[in-house]
Rosetta silent file (secondary structure, phi, psi, omega in degrees, C-alpha in Angstrom):
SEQUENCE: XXXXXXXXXXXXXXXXXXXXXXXXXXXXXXXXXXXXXXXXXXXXXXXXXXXXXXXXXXXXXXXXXXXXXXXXXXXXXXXXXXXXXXXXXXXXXXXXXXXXXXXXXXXXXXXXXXXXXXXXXXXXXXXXXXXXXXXXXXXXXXXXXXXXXXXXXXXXXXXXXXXXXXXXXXXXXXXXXXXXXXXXXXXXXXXXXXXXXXXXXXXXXXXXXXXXXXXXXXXXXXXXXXXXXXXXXXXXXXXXXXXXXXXXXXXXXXXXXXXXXXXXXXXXXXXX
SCORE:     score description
SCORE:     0.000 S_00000001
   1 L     0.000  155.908  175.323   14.534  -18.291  -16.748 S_00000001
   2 L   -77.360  132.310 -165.579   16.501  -21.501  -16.074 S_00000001
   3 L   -72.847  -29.563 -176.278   19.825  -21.379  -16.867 S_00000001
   4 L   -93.337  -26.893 -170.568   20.399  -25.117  -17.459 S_00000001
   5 L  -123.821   38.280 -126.360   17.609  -25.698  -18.909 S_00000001
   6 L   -78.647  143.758 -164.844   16.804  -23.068  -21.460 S_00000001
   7 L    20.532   91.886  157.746   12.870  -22.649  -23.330 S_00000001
   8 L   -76.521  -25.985 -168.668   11.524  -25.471  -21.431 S_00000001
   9 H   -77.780    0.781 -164.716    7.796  -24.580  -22.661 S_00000001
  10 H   -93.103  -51.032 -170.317    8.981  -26.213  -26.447 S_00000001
  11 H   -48.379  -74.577  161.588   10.054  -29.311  -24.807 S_00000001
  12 H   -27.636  -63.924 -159.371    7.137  -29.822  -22.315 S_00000001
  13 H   -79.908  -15.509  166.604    4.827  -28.898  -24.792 S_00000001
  14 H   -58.133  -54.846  171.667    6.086  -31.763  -27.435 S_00000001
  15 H   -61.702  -20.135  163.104    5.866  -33.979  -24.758 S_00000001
  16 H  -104.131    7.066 -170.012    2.418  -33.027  -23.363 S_00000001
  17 L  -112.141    4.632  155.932    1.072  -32.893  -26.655 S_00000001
  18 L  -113.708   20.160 -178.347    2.155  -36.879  -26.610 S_00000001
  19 L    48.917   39.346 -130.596    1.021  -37.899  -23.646 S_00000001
  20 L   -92.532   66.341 -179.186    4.243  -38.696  -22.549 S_00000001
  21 L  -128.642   38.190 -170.101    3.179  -39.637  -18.664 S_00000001
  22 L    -1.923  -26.201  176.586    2.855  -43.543  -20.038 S_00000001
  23 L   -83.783  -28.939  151.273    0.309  -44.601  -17.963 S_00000001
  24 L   -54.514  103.783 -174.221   -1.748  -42.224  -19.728 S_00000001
  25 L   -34.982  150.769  158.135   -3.543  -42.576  -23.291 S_00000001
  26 L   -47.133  126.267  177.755   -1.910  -40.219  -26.202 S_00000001
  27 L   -68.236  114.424 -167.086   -3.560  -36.891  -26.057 S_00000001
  28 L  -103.567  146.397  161.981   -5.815  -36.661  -29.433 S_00000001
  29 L   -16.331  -72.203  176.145   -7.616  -33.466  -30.658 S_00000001
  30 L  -133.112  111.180 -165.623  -10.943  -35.264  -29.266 S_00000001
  31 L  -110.814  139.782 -165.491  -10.739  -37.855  -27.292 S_00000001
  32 L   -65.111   11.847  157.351  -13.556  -40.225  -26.296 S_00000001
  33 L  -134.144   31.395  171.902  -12.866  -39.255  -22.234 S_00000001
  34 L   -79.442  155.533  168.264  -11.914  -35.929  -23.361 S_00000001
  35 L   -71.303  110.164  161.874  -14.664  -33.275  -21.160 S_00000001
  36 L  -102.080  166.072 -157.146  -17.354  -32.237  -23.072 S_00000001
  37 L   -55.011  127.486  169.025  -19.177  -28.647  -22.215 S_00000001
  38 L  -163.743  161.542 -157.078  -22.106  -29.750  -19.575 S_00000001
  39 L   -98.086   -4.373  165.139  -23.658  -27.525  -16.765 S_00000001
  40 L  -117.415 -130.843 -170.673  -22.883  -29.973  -13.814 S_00000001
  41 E   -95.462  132.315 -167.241  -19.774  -31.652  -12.368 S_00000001
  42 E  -130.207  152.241  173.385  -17.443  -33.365  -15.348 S_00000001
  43 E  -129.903  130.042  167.602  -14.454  -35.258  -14.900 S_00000001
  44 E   -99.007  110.803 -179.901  -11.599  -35.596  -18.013 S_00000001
  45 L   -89.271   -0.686 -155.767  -10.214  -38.659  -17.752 S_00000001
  46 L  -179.092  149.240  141.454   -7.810  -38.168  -21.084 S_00000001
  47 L    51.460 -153.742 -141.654   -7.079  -35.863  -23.687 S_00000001
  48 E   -68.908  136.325  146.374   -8.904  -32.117  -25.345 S_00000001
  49 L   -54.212  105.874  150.096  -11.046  -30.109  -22.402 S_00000001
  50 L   -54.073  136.532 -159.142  -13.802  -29.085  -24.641 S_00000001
  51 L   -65.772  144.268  177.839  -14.659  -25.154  -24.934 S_00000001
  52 E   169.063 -162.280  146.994  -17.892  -24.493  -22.801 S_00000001
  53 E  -137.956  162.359 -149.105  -18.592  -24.233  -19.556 S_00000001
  54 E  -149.834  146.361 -152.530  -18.627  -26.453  -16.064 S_00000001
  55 L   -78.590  -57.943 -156.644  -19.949  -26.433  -13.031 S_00000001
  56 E  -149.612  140.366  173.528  -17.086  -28.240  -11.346 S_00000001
  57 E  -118.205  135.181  144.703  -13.925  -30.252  -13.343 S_00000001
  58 E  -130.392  152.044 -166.809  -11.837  -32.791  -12.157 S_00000001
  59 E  -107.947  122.021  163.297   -8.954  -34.209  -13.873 S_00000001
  60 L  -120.883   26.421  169.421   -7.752  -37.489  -13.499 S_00000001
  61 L  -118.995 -121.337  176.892   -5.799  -38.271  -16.615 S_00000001
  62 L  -121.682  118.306  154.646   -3.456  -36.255  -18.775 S_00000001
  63 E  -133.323 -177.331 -151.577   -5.728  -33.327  -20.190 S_00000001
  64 E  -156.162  127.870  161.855   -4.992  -30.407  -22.014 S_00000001
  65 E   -79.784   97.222  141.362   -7.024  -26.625  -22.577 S_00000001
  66 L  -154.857   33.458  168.439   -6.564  -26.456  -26.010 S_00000001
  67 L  -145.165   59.843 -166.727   -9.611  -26.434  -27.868 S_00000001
  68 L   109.224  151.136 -178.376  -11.548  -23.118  -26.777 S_00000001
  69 L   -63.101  125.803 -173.502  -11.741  -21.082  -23.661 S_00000001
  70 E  -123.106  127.345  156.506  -13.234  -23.519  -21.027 S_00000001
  71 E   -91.220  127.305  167.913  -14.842  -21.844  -17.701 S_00000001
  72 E  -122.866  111.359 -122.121  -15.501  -23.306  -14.426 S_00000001
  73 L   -90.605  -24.881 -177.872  -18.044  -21.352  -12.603 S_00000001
  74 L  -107.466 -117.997 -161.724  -16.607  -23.458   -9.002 S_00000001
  75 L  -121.846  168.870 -157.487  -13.821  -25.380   -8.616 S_00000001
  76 E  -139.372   97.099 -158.914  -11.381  -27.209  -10.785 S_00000001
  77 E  -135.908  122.059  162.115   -9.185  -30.180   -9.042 S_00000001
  78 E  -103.295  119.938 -161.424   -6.455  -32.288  -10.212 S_00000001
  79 L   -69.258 -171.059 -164.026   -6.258  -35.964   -8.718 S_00000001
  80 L   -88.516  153.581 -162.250   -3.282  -37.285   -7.662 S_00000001
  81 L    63.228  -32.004  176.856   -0.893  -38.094  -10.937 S_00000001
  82 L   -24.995  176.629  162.998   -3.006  -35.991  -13.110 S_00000001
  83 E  -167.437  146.271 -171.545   -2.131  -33.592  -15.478 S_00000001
  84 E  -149.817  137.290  174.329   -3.458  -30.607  -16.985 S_00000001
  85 E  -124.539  101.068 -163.470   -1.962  -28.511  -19.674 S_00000001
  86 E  -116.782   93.212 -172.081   -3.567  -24.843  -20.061 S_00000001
  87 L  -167.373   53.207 -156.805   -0.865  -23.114  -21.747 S_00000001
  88 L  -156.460  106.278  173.801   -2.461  -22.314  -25.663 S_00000001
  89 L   -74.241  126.624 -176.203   -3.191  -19.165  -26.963 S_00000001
  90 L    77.093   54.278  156.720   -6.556  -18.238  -27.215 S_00000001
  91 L  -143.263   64.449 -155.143   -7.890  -21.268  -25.006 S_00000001
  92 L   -74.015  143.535  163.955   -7.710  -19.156  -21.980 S_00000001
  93 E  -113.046  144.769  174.766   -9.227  -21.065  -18.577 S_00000001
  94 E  -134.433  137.193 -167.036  -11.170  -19.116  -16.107 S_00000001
  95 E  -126.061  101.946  172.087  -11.995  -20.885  -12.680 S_00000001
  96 L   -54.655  -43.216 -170.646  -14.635  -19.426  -10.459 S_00000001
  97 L   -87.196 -140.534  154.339  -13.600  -21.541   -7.329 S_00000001
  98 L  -107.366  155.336 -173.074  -10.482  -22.895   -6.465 S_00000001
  99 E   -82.069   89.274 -176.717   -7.362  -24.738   -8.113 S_00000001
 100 E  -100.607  129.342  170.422   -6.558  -27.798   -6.277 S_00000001
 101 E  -127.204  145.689  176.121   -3.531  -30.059   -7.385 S_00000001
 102 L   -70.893 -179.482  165.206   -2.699  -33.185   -5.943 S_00000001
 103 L   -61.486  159.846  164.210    0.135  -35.405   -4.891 S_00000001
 104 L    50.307  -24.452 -166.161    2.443  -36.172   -8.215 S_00000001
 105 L   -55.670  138.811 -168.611   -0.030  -34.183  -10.067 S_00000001
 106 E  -103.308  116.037  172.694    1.518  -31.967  -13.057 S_00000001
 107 E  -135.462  124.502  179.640   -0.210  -28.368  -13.692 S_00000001
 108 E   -87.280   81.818 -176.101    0.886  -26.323  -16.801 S_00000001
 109 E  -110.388  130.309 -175.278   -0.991  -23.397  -16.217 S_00000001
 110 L    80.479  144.240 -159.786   -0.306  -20.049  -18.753 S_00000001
 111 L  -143.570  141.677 -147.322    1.725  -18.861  -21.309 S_00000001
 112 E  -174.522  110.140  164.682    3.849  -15.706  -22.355 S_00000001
 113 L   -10.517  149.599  173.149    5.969  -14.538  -24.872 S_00000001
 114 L    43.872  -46.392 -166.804    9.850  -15.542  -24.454 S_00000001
 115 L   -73.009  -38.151 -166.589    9.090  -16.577  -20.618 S_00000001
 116 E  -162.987   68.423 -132.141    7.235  -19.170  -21.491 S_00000001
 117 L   -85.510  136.417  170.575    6.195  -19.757  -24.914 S_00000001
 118 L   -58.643  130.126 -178.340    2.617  -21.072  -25.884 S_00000001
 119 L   -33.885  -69.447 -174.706    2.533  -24.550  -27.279 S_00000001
 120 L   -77.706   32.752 -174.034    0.840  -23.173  -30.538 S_00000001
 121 L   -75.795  148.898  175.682    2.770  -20.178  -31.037 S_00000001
 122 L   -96.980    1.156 -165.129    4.122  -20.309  -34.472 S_00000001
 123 L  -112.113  104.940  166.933    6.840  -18.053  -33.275 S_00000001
 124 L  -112.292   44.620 -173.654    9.161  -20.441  -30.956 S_00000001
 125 L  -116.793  -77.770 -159.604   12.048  -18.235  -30.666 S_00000001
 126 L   -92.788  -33.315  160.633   10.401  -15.373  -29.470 S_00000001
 127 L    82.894  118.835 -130.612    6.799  -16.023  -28.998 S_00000001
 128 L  -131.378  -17.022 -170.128    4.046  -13.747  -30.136 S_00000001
 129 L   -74.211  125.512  157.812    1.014  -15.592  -28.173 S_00000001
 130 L  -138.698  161.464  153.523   -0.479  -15.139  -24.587 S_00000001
 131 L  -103.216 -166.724 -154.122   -3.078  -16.266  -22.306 S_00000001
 132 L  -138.453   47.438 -155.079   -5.231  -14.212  -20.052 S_00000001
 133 L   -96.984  112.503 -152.675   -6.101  -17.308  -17.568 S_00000001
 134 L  -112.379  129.015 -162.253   -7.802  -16.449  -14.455 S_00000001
 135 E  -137.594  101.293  173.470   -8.412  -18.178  -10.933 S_00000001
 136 L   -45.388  -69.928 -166.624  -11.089  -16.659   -8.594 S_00000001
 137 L   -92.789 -100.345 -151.719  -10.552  -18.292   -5.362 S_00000001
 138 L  -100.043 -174.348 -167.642   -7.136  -20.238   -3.863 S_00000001
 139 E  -150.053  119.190  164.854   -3.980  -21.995   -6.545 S_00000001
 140 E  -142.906  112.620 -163.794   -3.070  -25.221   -4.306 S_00000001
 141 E  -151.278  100.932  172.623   -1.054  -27.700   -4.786 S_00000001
 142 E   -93.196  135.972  174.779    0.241  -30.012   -2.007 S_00000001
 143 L    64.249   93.886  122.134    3.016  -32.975   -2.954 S_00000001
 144 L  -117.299  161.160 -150.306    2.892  -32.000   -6.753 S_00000001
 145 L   -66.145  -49.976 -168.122    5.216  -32.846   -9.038 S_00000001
 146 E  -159.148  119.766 -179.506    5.562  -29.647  -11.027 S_00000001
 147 E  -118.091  126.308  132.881    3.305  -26.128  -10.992 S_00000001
 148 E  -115.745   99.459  152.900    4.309  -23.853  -13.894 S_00000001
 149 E   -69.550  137.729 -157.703    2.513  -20.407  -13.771 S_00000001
 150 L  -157.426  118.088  148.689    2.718  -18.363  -15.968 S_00000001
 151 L    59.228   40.855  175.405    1.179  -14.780  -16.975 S_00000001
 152 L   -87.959 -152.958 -177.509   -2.191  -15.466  -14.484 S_00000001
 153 L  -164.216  134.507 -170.779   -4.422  -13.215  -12.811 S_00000001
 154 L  -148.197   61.682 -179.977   -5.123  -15.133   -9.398 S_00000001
 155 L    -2.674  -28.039  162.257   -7.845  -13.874   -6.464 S_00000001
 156 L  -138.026  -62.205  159.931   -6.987  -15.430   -4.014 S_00000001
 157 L  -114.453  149.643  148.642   -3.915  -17.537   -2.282 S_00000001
 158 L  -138.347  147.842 -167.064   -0.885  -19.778   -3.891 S_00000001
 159 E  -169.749  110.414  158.031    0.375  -22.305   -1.892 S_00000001
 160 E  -113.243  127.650  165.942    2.341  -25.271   -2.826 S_00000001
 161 E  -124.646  141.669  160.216    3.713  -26.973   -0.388 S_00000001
 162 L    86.514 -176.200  163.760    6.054  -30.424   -0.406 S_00000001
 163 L    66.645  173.382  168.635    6.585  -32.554   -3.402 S_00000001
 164 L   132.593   -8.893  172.720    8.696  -31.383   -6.498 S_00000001
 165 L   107.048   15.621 -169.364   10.150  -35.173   -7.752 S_00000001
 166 L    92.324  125.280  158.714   13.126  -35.009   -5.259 S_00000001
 167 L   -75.928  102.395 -163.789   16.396  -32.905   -5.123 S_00000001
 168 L   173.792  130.484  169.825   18.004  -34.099   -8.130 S_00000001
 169 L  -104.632   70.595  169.859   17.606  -33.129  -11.629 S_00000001
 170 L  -142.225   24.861  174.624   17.281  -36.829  -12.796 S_00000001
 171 L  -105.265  160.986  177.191   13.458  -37.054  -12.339 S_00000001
 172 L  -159.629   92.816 -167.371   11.774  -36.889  -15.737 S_00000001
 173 L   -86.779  -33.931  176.450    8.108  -37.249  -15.290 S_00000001
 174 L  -112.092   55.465  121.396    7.451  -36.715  -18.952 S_00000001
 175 L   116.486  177.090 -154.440    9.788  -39.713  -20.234 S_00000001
 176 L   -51.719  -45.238  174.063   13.369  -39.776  -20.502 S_00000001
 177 L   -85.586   22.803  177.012   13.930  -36.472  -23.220 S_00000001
 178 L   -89.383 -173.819  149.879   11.728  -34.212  -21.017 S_00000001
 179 L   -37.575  150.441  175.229   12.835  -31.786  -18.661 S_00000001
 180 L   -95.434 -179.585 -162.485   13.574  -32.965  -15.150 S_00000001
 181 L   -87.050  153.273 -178.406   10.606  -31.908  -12.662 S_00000001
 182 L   169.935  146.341 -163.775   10.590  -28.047  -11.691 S_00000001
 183 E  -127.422  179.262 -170.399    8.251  -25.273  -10.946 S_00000001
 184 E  -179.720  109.132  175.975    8.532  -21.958  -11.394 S_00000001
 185 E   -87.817  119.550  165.829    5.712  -18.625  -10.659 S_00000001
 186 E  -153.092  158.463 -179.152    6.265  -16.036  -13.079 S_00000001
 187 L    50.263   20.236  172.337    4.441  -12.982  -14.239 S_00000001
 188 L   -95.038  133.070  179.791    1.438  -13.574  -12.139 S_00000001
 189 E  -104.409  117.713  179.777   -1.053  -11.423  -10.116 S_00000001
 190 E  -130.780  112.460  177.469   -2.380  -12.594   -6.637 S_00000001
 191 L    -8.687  -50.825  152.145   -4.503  -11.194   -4.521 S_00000001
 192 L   -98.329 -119.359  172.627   -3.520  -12.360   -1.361 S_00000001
 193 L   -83.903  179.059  168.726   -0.788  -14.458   -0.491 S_00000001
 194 L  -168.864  125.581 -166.088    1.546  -16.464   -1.738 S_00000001
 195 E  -141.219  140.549 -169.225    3.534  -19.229   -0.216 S_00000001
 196 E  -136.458   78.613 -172.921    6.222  -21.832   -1.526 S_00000001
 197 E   -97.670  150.053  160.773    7.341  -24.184    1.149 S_00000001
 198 L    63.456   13.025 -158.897    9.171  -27.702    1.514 S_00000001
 199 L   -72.930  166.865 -154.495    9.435  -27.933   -2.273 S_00000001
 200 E  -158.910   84.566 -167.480   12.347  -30.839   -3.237 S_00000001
 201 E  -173.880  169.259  176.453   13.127  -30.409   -6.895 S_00000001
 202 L  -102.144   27.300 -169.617   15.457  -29.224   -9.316 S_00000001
 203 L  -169.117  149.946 -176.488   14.946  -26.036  -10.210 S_00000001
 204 E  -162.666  119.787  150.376   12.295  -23.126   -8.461 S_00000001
 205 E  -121.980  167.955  173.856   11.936  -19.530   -9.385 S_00000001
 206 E  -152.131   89.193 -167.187    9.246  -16.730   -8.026 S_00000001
 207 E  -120.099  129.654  179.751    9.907  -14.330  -10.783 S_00000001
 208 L    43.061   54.100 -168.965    8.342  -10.864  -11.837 S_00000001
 209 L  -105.294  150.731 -175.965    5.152  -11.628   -9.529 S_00000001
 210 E  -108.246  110.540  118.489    2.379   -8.930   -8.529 S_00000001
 211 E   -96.644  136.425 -165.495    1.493   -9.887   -4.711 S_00000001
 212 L   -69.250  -43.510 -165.095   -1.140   -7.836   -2.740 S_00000001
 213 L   -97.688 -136.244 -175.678   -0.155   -9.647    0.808 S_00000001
 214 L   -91.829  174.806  173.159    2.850  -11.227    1.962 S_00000001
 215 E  -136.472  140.848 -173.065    5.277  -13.992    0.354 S_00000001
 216 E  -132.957   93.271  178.689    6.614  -17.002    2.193 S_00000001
 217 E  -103.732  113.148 -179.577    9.612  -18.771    0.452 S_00000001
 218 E  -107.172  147.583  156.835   10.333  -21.319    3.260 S_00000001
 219 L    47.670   39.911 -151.533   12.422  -24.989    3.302 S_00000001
 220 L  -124.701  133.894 -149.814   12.990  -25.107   -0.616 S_00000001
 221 E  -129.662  136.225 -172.636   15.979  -27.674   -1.599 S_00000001
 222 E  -138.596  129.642  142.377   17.012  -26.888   -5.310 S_00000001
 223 L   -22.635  -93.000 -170.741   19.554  -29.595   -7.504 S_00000001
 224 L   -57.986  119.775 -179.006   20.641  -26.844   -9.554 S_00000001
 225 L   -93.234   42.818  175.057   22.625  -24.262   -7.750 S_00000001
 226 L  -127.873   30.870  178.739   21.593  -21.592   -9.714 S_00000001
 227 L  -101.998 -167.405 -163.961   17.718  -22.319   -8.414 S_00000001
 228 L    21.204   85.797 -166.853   15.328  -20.693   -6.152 S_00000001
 229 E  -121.311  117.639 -174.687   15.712  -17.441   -7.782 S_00000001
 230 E  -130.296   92.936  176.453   13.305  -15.042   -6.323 S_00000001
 231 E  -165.257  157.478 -178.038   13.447  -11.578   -7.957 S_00000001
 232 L    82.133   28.265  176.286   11.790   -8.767   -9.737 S_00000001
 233 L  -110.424  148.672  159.785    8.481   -9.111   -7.721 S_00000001
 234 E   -97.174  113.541  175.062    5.985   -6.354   -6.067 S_00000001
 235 E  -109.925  142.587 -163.094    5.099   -7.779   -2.448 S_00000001
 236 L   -91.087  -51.151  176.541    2.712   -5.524   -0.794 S_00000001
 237 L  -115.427  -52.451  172.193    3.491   -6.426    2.256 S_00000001
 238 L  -132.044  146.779  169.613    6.248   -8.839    3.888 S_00000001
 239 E  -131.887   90.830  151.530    8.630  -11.230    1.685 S_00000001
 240 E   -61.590  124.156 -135.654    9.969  -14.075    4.020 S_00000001
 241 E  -168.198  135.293  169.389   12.654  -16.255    2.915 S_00000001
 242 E   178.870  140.270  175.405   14.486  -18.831    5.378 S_00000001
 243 L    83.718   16.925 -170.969   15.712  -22.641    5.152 S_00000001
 244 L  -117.575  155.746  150.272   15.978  -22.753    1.192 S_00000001
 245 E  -116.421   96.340   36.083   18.887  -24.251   -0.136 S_00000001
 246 L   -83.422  150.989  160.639   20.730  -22.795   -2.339 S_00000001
 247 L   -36.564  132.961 -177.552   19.671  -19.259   -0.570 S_00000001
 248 L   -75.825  163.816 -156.035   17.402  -17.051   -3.193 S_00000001
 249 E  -134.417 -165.349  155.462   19.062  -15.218   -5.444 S_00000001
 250 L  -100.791  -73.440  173.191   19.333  -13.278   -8.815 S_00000001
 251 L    98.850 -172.871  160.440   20.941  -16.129   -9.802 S_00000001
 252 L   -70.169   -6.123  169.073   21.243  -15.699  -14.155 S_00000001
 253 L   -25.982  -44.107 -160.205   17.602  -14.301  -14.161 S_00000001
 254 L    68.685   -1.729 -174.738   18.917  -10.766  -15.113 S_00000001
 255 L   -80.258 -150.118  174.453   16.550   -9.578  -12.987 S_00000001
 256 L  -136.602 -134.829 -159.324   16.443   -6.887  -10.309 S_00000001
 257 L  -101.776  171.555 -179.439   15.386   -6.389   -6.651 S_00000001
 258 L   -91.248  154.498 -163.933   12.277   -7.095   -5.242 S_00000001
 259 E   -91.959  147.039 -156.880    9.911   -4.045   -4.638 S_00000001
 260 L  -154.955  119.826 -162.350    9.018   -4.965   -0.516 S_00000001
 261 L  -107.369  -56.538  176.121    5.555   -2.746    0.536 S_00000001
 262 L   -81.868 -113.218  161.236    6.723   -4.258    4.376 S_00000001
 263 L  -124.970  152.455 -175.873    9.660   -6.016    5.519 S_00000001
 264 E  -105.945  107.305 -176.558   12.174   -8.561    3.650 S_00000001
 265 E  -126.615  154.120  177.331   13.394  -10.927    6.584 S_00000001
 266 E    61.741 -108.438  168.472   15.676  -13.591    6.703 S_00000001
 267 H   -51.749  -52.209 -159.762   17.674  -15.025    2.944 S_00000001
 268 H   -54.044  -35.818 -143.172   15.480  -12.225    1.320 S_00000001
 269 H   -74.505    4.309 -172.963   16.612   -9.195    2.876 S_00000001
 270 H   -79.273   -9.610 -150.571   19.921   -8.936    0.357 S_00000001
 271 L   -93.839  -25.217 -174.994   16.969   -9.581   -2.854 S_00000001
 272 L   -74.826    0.000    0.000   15.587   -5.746   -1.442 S_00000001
């Protein structure tokens, strides 16, 4: 967890549950460009996902999984600036396709006791809620602002590259009392790969991760020098690490070394 910036999910979620991205309507329960359930391709321009299922979503506003489990038997793509907030227990998303995120785009995907506490948990200390949210093919997100994962299940690749708001923690993409932008992989299982390159932001972890294939933390510029904290993962095969600044770490994480199926090269091999 971030040391500076400690239970980040309460804060985020006050602030996505206001729509704070200003060019973006307030998020309402049901909003009249909220997605309703329909069997071909839907776009959410604003506000509640409705529970159902969809062929193909795309998001171009601020919208939020929280009102029933919504499935998308293909793919699911957030435009550039978007924002999608999936992080509400028992409004789990399952994605058939692939995950695409955009430039600037914000995606709040999952939720987990303590690590990351669900917006509607009634317990916001400790957190009592999770979701079970699942992504068939790739997790992609080139230039975006901020990916939090959290507690997925994920089938095929992650790969963000670029983007993150800058190195500086003085971007605040969800108005002035949010969080500054920062991403962060934790408790997730992915299939294949998983790669986190050129990110520019103030904060990064790749924490307590399941990977079947290799890991690539490349070129990653962290504010906070207690960032890019990469530990307490299973890598199946190789975990690559080179170019990040500050150099991965433990960092205050508490965690422990990473489990390495191959080889640990470059920054990484002290994290083995």
């Amino acid at each position: 967890m971030m040391r500076s910036f400690p239970r980040l999910s309460r804060r985020v979620g006050t602030l996505l549950a206001a729509g704070a991205l200003g060019i973006i309507a307030p998020l309402l329960p049901v909003a009249a460009s909220s997605a309703s359930a329909a069997t071909g391709n839907t776009t959410c321009s604003g506000g509640s996902i409705a529970a159902g299922t969809y062929r193909s979503l795309t998001v171009t506003g601020f919208c939020s999984v929280n009102a029933g489990s919504v499935t998308v038997t293909m793919n699911l793509t957030l435009a550039t600036g978007a924002a999608l907030n999936a992080a509400f227990g028992g409004s789990d998303l399952n994605v058939g396709g692939n995950l695409t995120v955009g430039s600037q785009a914000i995606l709040v995907l999952g939720c987990e006791p303590e690590a990351f506490i669900c917006f509607n948990d009634p317990d916001q200390v400790n957190g009592t809620l999770s979701t079970n949210d699942h992504v068939g093919g790739n997790l992609t997100a080139t230039g975006a602002l901020m990916v939090l994962a959290h507690h997925n299940t994920i089938g095929g690749n992650v790969t963000q590259s670029g983007g993150g708001g800058g190195v500086n923690c003085s971007t605040f993409p969800l108005g002035p009392d949010g969080p500054p932008a920062y991403s962060t992989y934790e408790d997730n299982t992915i299939g294949r790969n998983a790669s986190v390159t050129g990110l520019g932001t103030c904060w990064l972890g790749f924490i307590r991760n399941t990977v079947a294939n290799n890991v690539n933390f490349n070129g990653n510029a962290n504010f906070d020098p207690d960032g890019n904290e990469v530990v307490t993962n299973s890598v199946g095969r190789n975990l690559n690490c080179s170019g990040n600044s500050p150099a991965p770490q433990v960092g205050d994480s508490a965690g422990s070394a990473n489990t390495v199926g191959g080889k640990a090269t470059g920054q990484c091999v002290v994290l083995t």
